[in-house]
C-alpha positions in Angstrom: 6.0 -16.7 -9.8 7.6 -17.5 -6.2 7.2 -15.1 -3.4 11.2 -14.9 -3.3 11.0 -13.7 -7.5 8.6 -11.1 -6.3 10.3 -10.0 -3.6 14.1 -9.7 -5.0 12.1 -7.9 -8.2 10.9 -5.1 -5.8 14.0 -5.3 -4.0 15.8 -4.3 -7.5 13.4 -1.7 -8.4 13.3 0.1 -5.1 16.8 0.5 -5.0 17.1 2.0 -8.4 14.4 4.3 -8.0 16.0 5.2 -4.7 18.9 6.4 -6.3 17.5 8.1 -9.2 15.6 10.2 -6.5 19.2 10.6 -4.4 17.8 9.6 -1.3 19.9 7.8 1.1 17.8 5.3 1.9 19.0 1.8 2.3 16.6 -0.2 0.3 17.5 -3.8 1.3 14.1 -5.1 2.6 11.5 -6.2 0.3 8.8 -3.4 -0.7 5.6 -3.4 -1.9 6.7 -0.1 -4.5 9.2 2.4 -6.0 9.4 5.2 -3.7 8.7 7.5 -6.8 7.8 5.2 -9.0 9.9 3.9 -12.7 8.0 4.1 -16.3 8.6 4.5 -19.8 9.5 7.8 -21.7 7.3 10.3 -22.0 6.5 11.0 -25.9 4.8 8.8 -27.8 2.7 6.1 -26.1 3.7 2.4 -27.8 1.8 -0.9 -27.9 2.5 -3.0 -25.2 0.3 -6.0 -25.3 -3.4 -6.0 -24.7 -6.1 -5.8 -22.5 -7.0 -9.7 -21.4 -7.8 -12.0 -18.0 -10.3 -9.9 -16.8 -12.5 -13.4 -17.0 -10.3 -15.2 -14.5 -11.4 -12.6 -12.0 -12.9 -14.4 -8.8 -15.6 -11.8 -7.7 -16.7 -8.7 -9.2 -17.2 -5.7 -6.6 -19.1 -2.2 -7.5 -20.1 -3.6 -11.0 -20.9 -7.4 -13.0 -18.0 -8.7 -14.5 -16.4 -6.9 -17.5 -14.7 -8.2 -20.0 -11.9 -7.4 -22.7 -14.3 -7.3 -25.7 -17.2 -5.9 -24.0 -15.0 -2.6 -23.0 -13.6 -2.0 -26.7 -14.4 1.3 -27.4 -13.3 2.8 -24.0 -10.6 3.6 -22.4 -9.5 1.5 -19.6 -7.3 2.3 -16.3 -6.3 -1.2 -14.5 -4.5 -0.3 -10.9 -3.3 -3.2 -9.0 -3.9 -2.7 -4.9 -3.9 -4.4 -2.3 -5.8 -2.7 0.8 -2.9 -2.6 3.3 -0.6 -1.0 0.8 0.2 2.1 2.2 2.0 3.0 -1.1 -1.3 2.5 -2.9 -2.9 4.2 -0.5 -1.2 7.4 -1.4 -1.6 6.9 -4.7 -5.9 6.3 -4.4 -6.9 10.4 -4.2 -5.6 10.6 -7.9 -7.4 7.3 -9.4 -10.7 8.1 -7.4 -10.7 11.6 -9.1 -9.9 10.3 -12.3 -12.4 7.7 -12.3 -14.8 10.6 -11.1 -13.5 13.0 -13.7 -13.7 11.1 -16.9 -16.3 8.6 -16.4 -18.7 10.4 -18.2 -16.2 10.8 -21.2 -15.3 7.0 -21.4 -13.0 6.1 -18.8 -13.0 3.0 -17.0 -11.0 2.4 -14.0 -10.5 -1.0 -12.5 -9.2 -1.9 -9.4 -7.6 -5.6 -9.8 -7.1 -6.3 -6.0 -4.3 -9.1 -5.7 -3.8 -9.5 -2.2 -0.4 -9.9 -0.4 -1.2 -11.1 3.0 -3.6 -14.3 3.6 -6.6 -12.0 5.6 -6.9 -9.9 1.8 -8.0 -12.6 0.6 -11.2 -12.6 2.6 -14.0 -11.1 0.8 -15.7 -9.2 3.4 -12.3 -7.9 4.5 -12.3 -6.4 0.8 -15.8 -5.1 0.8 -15.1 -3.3 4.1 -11.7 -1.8 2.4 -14.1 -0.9 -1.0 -16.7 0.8 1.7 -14.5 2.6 3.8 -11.7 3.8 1.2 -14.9 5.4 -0.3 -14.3 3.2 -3.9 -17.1 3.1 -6.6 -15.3 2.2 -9.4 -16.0 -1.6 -10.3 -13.1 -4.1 -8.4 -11.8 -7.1 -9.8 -10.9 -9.6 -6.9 -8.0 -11.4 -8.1 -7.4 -13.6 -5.3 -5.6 -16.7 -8.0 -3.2 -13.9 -9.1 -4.6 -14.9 -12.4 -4.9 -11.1 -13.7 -1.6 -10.0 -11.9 0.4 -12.8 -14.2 -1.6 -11.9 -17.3 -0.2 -8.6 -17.1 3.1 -10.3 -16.3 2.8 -7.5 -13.0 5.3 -7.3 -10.0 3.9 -4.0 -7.8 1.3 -2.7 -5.8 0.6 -0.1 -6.7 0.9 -0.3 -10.8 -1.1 1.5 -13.4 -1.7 -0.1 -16.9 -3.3 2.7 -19.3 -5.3 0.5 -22.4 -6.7 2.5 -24.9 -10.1 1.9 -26.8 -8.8 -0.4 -29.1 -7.4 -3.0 -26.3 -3.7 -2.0 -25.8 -1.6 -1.3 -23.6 0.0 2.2 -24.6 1.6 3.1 -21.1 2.5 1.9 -17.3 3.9 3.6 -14.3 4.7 1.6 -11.3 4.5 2.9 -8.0 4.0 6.4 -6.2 4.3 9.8 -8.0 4.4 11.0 -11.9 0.0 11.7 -11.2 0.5 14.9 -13.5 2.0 12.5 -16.4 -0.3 9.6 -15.8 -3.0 12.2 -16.2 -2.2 13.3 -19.4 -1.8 9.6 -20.7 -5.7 9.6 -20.2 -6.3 12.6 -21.8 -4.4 11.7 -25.0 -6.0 7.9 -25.1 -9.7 9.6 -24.9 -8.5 12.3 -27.6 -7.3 9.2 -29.6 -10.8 7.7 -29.1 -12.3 11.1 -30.3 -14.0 12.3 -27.4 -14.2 15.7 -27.8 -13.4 18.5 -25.1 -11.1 16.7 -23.0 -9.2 19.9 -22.4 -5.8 20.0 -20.8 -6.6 21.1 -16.6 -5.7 18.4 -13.7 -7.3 16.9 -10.9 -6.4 19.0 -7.4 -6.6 16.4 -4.6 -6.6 17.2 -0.9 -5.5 13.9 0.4 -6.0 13.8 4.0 -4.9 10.7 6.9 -3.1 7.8 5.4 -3.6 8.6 1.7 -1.4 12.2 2.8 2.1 11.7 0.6 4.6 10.6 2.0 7.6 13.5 3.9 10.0 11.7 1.4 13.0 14.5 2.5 12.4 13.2 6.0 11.6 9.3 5.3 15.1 7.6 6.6 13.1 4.0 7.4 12.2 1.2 4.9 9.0 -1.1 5.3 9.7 -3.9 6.8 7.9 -7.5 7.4 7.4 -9.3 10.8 7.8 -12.7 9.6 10.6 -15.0 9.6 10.5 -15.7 5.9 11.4 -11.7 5.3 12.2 -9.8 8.4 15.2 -7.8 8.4 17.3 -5.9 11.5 15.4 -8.1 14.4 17.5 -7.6 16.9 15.9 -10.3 19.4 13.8 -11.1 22.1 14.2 -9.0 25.5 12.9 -9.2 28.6 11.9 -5.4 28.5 12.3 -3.1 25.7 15.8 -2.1 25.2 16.8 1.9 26.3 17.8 2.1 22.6 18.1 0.5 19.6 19.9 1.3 16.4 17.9 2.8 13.6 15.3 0.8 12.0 16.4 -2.1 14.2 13.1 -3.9 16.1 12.8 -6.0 19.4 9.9 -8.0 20.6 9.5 -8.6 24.6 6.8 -11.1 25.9 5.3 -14.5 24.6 5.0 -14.0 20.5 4.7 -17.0 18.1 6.7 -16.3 15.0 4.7 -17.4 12.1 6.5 -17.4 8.3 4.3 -14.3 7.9 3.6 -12.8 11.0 3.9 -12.2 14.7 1.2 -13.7 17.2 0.9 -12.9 20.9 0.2 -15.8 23.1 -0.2 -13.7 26.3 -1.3 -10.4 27.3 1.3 -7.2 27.7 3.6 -8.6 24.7 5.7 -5.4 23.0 7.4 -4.2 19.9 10.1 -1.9 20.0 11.0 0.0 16.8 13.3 2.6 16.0 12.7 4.6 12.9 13.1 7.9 11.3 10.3 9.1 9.3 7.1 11.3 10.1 5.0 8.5 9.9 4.3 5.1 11.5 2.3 2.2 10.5 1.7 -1.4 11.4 -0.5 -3.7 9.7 -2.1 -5.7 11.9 -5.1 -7.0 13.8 -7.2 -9.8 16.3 -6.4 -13.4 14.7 -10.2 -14.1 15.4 -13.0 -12.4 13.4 -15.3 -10.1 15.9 -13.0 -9.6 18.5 -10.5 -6.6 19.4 -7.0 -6.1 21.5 -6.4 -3.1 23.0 -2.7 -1.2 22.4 -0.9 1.2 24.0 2.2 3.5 21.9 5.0 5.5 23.7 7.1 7.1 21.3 10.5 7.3 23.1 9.1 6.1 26.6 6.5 8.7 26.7 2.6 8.7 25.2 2.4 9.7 21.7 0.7 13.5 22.6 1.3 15.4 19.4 2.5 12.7 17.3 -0.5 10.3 17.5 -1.6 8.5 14.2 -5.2 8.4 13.6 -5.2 5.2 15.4 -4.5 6.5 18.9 -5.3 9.3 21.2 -2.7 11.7 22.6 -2.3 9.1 25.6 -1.8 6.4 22.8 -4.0 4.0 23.3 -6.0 2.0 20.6 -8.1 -0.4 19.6 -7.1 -3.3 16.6 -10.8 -4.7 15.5 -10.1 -5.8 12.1 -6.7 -7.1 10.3 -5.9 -3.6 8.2 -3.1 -1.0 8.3 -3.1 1.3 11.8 -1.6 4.8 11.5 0.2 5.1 14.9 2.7 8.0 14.6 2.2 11.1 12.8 4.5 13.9 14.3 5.1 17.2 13.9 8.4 18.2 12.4 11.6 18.3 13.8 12.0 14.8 12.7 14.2 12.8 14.2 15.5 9.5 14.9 12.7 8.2 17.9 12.0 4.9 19.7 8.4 3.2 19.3 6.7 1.1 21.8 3.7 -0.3 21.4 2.2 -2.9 24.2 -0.8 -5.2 23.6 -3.2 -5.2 26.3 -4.9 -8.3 25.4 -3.7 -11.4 23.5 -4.7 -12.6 20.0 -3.1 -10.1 18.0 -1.3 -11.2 14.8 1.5 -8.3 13.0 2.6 -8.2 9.7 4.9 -5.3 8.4 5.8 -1.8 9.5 5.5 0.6 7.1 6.7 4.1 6.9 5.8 7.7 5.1 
């Protein structure tokens, strides 16, 4: 599977998902999900192949490696991530309670992390994601993509549901449907006669980047930094332009422009970004293991105040010490269209994709 297959698949997808939910959204860049995600009928759950590949896995985090035949008899959750994926993100309060809720009742959930960009594919960059993200359910590192083509799979985030005889009975791809996907695991364990399942939900309080998305207010597709998928670049400038059109992007300073990323040759490089959504992230971070760039944001020429991300104080300035998605904006409501600056204080810094919620 090319990279091009993969992204004009999403590219489909999105768009029709788009619609379906009326927003009007242009959906023409490549993205990681469906905004609200695309599955099968509810009613009765069919047989869509089996449970296999797990074997092909190159590492096994939070457990030794499983196997198809030596989980028959459970029920089985597989959720393809990849830790920058800020539409898996959203969707990781529901799987982390499920995997809390029903363990004990024979559900197994596995993370198959396929990575997208080159640094997921370091280990310890995927341990640090498992640690922080608080994730104790056992992770399959799929760095050959050999799991994600067994499945014959095309999203971050996707949920396969496998019931205790080895098939697939049920998929949703993407954000969304949590109430559904939740009673898909009730009926596979009932099927499995476990008794006492009962029919309640899971009540998250998802807090930071895992927060849905305002998708009333979300006018801004992701969007890639790289020349193999970048869309609406509108040049390099000697200073940040007064104004841009929306979701139109500029870049000021010395800046390398790899296939999949920006780098920054010289200190006091920018990005300019105008977008329209309540939140703002850039995945990013120091080319060189164990050192850090300092950034500045100014959200329409003044510091971010109210409408910092995690990732900055009110004067907006941050720190980038790992390669991993920032939160820089979060504002308060009116939303509206607004212009983003951010300035790198040191050099070194490599960006990938903006992303949106």
């Amino acid at each position: 599977m090319t990279r091009a297959m993969t992204q004009d698949r999403r590219r489909f997808l999105a768009t029709a998902a788009a619609t379906i939910a009326g927003l009007e959204l242009a959906m023409s860049s490549s993205t990681k999900s469906l905004l609200h995600g695309m599955t099968a009928p509810t009613g009765e759950l069919p047989v869509d192949g089996a449970l296999s590949a797990l074997g092909s896995a190159t590492q096994w985090l939070n457990s030794p490696p499983l196997s198809a035949a030596g989980l028959r008899g459970k029920v089985v959750l597989i959720d393809f991530w990849t830790y920058t994926c800020i539409n898996w993100l959203r969707t990781l309060p529901y799987v982390r309670a499920w995997a809390a809720k029903y363990k004990e009742q024979g559900l197994v959930v596995i993370g198959a992390h396929t990575p997208e960009f080159s640094f997921e594919k370091n280990l310890e960059n995927v341990r640090r994601a498992v640690r922080d993200m608080r994730i104790d359910f056992p992770i399959a590192v799929d760095n050959d993509y050999a799991i994600w083509r067994a499945f014959n799979n095309q999203y971050w985030p996707a949920l396969y549901f496998i019931d205790a005889q080895g098939h697939i009975r049920h998929q949703y791809f993407g954000e969304g449907e949590y109430d559904q996907s939740e009673r898909v695991i009730q009926q596979l364990l009932t099927e499995a006669g476990i008794a006492g399942i009962g029919h309640e939900l899971v009540s998250v309080d998802a807090r930071g980047v895992e927060a849905a998305a305002d998708w009333d207010s979300l006018a801004s597709p992701e969007n890639y930094l790289g020349s193999e998928r970048t869309e609406n670049f509108a040049g390099r400038v000697v200073a940040a332009p007064a104004r841009l059109r929306l979701n139109q992007w500029a870049l000021s300073g010395d800046w390398t422009v790899k296939r999949d990323a920006l780098v920054l040759n010289k200190a006091n490089g920018r990005i300019a970004y105008r977008f329209h959504a309540r939140d703002l992230h850039l995945v990013m971070g120091p080319a060189a293991r164990g050192t850090s760039v300092r950034f500045r944001v100014l959200i329409d020429g003044q510091p971010a105040g109210a409408a910092h991300g995690l990732d900055v104080d009110d004067q907006g300035n941050g720190t980038a010490t790992e390669q991993r998605l920032y939160q820089l904006i979060r504002q308060p409501k009116p939303i509206a269209d607004r212009q983003f600056e951010i300035e790198f204080l040191n050099s070194g810094v490599e960006a990938f994709a903006f992303t949106f919620g």
